[in-house]
C-alpha positions as a Markdown table, in Angstrom:
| # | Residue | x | y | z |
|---|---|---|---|---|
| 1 | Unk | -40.2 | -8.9 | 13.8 |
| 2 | Unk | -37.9 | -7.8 | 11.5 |
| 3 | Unk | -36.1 | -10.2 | 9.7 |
| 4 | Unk | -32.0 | -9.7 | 9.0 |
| 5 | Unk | -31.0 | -9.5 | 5.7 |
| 6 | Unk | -27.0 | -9.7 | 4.8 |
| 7 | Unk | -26.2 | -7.1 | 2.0 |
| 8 | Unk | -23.3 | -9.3 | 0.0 |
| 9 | Unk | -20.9 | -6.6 | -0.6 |
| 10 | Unk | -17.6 | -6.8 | -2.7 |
| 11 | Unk | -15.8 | -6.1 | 0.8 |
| 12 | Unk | -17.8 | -8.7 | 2.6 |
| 13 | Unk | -16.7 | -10.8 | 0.0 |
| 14 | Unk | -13.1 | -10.3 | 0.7 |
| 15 | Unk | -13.8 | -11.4 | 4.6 |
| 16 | Unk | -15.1 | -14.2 | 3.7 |
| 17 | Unk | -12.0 | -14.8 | 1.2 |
| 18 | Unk | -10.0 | -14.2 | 4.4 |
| 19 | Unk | -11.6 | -16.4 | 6.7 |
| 20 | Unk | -11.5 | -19.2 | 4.0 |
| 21 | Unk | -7.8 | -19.1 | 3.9 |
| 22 | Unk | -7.1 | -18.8 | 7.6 |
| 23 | Unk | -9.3 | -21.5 | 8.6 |
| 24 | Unk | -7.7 | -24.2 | 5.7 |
| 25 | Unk | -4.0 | -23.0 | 6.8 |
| 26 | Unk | -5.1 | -23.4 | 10.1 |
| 27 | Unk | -6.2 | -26.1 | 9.8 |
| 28 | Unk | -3.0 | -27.9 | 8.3 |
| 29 | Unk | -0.7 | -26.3 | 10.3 |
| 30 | Unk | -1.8 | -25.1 | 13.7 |
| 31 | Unk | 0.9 | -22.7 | 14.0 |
| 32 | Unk | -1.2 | -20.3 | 12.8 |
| 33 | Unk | -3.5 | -20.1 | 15.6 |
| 34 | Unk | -0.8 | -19.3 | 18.1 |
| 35 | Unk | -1.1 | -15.1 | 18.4 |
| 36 | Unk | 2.2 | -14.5 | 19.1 |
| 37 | Unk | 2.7 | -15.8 | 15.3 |
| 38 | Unk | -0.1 | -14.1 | 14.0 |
| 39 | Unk | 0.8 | -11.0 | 15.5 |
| 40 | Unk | 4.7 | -11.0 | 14.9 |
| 41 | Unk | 4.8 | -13.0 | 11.7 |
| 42 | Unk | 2.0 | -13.4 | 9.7 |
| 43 | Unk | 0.8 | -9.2 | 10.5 |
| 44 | Unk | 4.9 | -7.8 | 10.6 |
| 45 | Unk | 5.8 | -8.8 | 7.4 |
| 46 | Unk | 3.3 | -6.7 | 5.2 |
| 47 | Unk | 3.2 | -3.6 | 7.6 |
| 48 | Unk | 5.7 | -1.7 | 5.1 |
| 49 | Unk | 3.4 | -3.0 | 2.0 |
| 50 | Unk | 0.6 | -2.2 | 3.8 |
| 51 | Unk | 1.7 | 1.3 | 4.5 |
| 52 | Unk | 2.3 | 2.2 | 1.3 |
| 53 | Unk | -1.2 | 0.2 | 0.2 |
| 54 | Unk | -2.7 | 3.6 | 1.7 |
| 55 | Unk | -1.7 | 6.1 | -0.3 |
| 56 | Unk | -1.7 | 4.0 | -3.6 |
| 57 | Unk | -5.3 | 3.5 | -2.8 |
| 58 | Unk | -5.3 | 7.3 | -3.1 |
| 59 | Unk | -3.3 | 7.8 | -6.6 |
| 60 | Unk | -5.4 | 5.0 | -8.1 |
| 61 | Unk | -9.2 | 6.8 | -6.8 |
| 62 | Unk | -7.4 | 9.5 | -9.1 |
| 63 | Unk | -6.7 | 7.3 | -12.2 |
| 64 | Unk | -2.6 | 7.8 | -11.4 |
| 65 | Unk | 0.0 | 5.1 | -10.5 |
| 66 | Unk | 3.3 | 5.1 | -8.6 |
| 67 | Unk | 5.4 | 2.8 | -9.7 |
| 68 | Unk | 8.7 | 4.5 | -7.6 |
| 69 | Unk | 7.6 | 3.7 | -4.4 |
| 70 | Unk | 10.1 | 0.5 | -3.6 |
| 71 | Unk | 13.1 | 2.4 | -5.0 |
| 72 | Unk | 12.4 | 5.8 | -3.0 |
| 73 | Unk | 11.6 | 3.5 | 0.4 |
| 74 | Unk | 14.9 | 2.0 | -0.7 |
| 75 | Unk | 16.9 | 5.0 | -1.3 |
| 76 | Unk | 15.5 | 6.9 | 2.0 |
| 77 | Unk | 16.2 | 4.2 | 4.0 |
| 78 | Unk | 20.1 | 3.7 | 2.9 |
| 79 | Unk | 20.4 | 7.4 | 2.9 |
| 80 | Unk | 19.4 | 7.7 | 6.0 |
| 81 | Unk | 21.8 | 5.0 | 7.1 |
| 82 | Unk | 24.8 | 6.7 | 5.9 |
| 83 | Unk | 23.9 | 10.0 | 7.8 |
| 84 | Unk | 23.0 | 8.7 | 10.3 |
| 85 | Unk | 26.6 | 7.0 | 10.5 |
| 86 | Unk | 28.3 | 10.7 | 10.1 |
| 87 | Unk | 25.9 | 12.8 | 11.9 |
| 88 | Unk | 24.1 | 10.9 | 14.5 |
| 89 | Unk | 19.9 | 9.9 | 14.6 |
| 90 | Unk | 18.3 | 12.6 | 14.1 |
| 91 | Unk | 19.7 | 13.9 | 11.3 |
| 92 | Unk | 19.3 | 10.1 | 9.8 |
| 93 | Unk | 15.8 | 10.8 | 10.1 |
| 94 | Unk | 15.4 | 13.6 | 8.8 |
| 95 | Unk | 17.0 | 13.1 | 6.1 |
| 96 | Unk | 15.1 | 10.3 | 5.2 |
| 97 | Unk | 12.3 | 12.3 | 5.7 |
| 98 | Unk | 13.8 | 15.2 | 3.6 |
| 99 | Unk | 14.6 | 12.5 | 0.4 |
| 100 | Unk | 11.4 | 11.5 | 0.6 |
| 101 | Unk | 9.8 | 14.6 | -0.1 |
| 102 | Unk | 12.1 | 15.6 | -2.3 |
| 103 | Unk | 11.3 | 12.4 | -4.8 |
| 104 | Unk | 6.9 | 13.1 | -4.3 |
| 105 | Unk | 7.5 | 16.8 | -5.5 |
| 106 | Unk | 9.6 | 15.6 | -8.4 |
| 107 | Unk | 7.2 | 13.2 | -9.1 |
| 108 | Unk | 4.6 | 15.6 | -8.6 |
| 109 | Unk | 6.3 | 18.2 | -11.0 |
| 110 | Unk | 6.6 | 15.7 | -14.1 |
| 111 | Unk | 2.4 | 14.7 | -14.0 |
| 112 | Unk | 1.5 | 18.1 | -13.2 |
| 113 | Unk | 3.9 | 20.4 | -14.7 |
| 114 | Unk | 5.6 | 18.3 | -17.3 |
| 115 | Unk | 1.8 | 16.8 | -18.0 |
| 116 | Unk | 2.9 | 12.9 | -18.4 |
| 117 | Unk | 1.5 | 10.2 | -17.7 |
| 118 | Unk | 1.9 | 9.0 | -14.2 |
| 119 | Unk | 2.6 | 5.2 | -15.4 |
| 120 | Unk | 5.7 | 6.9 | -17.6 |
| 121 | Unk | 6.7 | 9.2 | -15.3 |
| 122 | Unk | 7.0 | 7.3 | -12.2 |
| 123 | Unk | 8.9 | 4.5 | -14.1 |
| 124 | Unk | 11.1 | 6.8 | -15.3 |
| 125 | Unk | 12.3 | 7.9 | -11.5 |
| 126 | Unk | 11.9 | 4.7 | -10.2 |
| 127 | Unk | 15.2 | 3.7 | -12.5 |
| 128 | Unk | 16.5 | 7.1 | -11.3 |
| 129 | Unk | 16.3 | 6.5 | -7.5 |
| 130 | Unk | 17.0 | 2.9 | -8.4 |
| 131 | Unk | 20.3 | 4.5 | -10.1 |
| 132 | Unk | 21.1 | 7.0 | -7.0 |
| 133 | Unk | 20.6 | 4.1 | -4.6 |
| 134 | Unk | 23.0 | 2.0 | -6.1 |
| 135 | Unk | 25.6 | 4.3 | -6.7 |
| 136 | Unk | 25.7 | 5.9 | -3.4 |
| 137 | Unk | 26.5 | 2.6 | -2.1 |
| 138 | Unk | 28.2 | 1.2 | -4.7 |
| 139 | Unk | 26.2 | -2.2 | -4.6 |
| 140 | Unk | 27.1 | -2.3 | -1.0 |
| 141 | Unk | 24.4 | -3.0 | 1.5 |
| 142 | Unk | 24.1 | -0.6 | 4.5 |
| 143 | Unk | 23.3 | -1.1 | 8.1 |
| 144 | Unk | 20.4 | 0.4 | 10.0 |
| 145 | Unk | 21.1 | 2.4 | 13.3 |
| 146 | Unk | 19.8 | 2.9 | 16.5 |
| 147 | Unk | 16.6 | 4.9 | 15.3 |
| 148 | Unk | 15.4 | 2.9 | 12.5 |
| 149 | Unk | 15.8 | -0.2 | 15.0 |
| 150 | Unk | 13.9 | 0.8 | 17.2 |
| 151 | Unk | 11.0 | 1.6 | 14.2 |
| 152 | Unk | 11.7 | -1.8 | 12.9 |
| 153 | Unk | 11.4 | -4.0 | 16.2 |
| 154 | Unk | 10.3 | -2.2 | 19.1 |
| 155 | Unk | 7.4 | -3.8 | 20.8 |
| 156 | Unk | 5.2 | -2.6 | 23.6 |
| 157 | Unk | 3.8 | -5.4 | 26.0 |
| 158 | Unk | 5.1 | -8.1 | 23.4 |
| 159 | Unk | 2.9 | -6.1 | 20.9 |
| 160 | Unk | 4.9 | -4.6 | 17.3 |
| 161 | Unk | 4.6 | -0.6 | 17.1 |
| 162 | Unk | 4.7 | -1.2 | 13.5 |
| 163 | Unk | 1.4 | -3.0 | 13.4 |
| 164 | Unk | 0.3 | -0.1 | 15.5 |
| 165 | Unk | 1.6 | 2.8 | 13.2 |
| 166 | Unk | -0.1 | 1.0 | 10.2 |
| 167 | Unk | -3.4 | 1.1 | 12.3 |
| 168 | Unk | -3.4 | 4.7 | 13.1 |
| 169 | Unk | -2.3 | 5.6 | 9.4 |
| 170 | Unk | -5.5 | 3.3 | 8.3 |
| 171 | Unk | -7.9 | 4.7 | 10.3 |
| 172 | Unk | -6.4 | 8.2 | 8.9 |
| 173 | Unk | -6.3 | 7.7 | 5.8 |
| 174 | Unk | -10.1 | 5.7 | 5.9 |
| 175 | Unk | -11.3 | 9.3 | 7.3 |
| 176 | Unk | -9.8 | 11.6 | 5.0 |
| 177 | Unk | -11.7 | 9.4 | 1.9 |
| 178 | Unk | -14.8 | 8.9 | 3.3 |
| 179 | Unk | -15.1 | 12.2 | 5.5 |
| 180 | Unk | -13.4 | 15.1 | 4.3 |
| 181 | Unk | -13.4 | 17.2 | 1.1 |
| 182 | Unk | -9.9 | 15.4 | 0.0 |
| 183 | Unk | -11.8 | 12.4 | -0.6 |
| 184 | Unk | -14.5 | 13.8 | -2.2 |
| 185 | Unk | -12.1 | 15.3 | -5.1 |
| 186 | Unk | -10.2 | 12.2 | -5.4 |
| 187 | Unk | -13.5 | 11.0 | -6.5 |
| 188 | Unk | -13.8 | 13.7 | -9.0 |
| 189 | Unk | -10.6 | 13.3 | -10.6 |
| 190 | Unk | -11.0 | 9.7 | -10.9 |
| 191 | Unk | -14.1 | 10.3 | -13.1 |
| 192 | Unk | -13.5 | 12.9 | -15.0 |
| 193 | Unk | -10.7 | 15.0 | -14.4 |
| 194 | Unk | -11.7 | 17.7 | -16.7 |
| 195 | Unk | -15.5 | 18.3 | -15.4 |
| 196 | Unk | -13.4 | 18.4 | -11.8 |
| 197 | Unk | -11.3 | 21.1 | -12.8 |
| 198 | Unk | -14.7 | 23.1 | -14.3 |
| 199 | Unk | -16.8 | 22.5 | -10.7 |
| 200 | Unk | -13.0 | 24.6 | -9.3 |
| 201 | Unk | -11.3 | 22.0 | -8.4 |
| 202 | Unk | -7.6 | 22.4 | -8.4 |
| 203 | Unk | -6.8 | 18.6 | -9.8 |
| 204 | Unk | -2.9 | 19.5 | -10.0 |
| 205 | Unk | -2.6 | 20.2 | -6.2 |
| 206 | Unk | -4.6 | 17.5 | -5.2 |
| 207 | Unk | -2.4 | 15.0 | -7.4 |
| 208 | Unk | 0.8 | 16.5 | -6.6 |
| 209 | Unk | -0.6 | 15.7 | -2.9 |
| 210 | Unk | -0.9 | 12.2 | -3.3 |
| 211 | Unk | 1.9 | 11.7 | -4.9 |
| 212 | Unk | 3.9 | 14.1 | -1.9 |
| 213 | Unk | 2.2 | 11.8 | 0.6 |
| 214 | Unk | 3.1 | 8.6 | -0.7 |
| 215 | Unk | 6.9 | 9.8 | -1.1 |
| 216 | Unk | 6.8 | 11.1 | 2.7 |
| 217 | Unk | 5.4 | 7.5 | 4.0 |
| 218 | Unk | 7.4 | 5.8 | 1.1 |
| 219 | Unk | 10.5 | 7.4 | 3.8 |
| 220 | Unk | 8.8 | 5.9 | 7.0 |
| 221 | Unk | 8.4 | 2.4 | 5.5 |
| 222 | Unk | 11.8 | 2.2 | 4.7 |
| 223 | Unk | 12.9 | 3.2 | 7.9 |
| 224 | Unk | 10.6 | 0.6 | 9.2 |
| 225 | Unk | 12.4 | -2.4 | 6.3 |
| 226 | Unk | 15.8 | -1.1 | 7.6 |
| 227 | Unk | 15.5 | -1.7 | 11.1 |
| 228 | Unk | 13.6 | -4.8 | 10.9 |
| 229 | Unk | 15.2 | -6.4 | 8.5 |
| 230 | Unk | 19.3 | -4.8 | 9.5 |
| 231 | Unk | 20.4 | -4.1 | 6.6 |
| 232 | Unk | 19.3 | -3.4 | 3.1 |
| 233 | Unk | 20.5 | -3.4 | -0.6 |
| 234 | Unk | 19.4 | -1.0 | -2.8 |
| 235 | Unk | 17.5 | -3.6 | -4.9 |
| 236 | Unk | 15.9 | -5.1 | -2.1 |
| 237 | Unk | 12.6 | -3.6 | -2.8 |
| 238 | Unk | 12.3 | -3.9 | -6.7 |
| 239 | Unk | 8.7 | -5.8 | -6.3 |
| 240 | Unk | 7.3 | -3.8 | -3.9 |
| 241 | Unk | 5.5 | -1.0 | -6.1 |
| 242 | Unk | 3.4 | -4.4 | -8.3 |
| 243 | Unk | 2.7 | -6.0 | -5.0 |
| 244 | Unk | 1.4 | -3.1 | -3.8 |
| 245 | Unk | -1.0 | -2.2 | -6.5 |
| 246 | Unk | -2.1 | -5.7 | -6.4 |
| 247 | Unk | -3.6 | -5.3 | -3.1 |
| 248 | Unk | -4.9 | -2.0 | -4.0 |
| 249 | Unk | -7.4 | -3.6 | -7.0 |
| 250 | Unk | -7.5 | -7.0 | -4.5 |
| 251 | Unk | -9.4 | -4.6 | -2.6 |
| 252 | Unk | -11.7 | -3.1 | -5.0 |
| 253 | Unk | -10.0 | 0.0 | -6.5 |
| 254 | Unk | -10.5 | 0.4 | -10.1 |
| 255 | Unk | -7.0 | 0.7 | -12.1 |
| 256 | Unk | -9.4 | 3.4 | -14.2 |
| 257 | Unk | -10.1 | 5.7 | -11.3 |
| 258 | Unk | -13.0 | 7.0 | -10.0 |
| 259 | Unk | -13.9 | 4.1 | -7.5 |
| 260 | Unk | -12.1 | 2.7 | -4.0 |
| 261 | Unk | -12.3 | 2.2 | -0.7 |
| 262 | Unk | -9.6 | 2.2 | 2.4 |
| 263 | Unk | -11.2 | -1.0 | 3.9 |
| 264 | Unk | -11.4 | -2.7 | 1.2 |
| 265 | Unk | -7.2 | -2.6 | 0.8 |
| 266 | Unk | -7.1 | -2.7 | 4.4 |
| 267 | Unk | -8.7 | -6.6 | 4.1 |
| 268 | Unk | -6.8 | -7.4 | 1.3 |
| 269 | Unk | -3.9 | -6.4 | 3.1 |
| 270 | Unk | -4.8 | -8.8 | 5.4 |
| 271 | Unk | -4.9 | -11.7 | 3.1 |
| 272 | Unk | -1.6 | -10.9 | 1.4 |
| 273 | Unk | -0.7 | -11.4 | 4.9 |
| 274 | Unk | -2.3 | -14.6 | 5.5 |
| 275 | Unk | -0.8 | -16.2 | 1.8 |
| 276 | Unk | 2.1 | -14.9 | 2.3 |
| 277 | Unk | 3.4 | -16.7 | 5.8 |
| 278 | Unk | 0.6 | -19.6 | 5.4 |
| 279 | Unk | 2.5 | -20.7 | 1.8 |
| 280 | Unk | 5.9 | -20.4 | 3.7 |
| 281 | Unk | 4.2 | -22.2 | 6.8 |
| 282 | Unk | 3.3 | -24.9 | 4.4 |
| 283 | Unk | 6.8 | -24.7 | 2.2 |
| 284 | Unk | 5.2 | -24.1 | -1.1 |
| 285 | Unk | 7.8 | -23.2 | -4.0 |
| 286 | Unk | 8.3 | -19.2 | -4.9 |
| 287 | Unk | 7.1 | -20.6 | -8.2 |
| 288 | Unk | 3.6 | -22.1 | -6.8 |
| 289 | Unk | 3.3 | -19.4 | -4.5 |
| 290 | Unk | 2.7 | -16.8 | -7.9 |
| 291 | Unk | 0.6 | -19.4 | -8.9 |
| 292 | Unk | -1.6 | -19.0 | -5.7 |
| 293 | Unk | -1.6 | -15.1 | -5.5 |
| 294 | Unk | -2.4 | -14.9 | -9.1 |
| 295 | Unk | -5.4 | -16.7 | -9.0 |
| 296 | Unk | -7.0 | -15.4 | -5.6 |
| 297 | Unk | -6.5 | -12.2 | -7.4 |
| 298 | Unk | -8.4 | -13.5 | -10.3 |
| 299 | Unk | -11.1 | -14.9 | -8.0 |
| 300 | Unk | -11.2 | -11.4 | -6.4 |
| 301 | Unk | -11.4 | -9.9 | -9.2 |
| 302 | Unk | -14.2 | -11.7 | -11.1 |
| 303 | Unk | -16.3 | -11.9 | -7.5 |
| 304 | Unk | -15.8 | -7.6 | -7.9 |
| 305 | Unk | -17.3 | -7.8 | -11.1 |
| 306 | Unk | -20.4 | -9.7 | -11.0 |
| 307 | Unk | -21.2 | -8.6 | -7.4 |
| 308 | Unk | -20.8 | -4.4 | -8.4 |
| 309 | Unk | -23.2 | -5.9 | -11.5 |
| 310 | Unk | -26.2 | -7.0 | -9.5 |
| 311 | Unk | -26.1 | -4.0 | -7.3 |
| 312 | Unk | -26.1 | -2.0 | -10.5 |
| 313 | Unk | -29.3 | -4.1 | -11.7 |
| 314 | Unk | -30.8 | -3.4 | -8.6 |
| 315 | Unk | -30.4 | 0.1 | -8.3 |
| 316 | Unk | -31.6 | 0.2 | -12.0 |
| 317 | Unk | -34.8 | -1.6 | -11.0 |
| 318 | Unk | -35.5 | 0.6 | -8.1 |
| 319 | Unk | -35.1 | 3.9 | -10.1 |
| 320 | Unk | -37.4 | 2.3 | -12.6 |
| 321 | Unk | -40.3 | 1.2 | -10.1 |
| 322 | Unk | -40.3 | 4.9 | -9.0 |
């Protein structure tokens, strides 16, 4: 009989991270257990953050960072509004759409054209679409329509079809790391963008890409935050791009490139989710609540270390026995 050995994995280590802090908010407040909470509360409020988590996860494989993504959601979503007001739905959408790909290929132009640095580039246009945002509406907030209404709250059998478009984009995005030849160069890059571009590999399409995808969903999420939330200002969203790349690392992507994993933001997704609503279940001050994220982080963070050691020791010992 075979005995059953558990492989302690940085990812398993998240779970169990997870399950920890569900069952001690639980635990004081039962709330938590109810699923109509869980689904519409605690899972609805970090579907946008969680959509743009999936292509961050791709930038940071690559050794990139996009630091413009709350300001383009932001400036999609009250450009879309306004359209939308003169010209009707569709055209809302698709020009929220339109912005949105307009801001990835500009980013895209300045780190593979331009050659800088992704960090300085996409703060510079993060204060641009930041700028654009606020003076189209002149500090004014703007009102979602009918579309981006139904994005932002329409719910099939009681369930949110946001949670659902997050799903689909996760299990997506999970198949075109781990299964297709995008992946694979992401990879590449990460680790050494020049011997990736002498194996043929044509690193400035692949990160202008990235940086095009996470514009174009950077454009869905907002319509998603505008119809949920009614209305938006256009510096509603000014945290958004360091949450974000905190649960990217939470999850196990290296800020140097080179290593990540879908699932692994995917769970840490999920605990951002659980904090977030569990401290506001519990009314814990903003100030305490930083407290509390910073140092699950940390935990994270050092658990990634000395777990992705031992494996390395192993492996090491292994090579060496053969």
């Amino acid at each position: 009989m075979k005995k059953f050995h558990l492989k302690l994995t940085f990812n398993i280590t998240l779970i169990i991270i997870l399950a920890v802090l569900f069952i001690l908010i639980s635990a004081i407040s039962p709330v938590f257990l109810y699923p109509d909470y869980l689904i519409g509360v605690v899972l609805r409020n970090v579907v946008e953050i969680g959509i743009l988590a999936l292509p961050m996860t791709f930038i940071i494989i690559t050794g990139g960072i996009d630091f413009s993504i709350g300001s383009t959601m932001i400036l999609c979503a009250m450009m879309s509004s306004i359209i939308a007001a003169n010209y009707g739905n569709l055209i809302g959408i698709i020009a929220a759409f339109a912005i949105g790909t307009a801001c990835g290929l500009f980013n895209g132009l300045l780190i593979t054209r331009l050659k800088l640095a992704p960090m300085v580039a996409t703060l510079a246009t993060n204060y641009l679409y930041l700028g654009i945002a606020h003076a189209i509406s002149e500090g004014e907030s703007v009102y979602s329509f009918p579309a981006s209404a139904w994005l932002g709250t329409k719910e099939i059998f009681r369930f949110p079809l946001q949670i659902l478009f997050f799903a689909v984009l996760a299990v997506i995005f999970r198949f075109l790391l781990d299964r297709t030849v995008l992946g694979r160069r992401l990879f590449a890059i990460g680790l050494n963008e020049n011997s990736a571009k002498y194996s043929g590999i044509n690193t400035e399409s692949v990160k202008a890409t990235i940086y095009l995808i996470s514009s174009v969903l950077c454009a869905f999420a907002g319509l998603i935050w505008l119809g949920r939330f009614t209305s938006v200002r256009y510096d509603a969203a000014t945290t958004i791009p360091l949450k974000v790349v905190t649960i990217v690392v939470l999850g196990g992507t290296s800020i140097l490139g080179g290593i990540g994993d879908i699932k692994g933001t995917i769970i840490s997704v999920l605990i951002v989710a659980v904090l977030n609503s569990g401290l506001t279940v519990l009314r814990i001050p903003i100030a305490v609540q930083n407290i509390v994220h910073g140092f699950v982080l940390i935990v994270s963070l050092i658990c990634y270390f000395y777990i992705n050691r031992n494996i390395a020791r192993k492996q090491l010992a292994l090579k060496s026995q053969t």
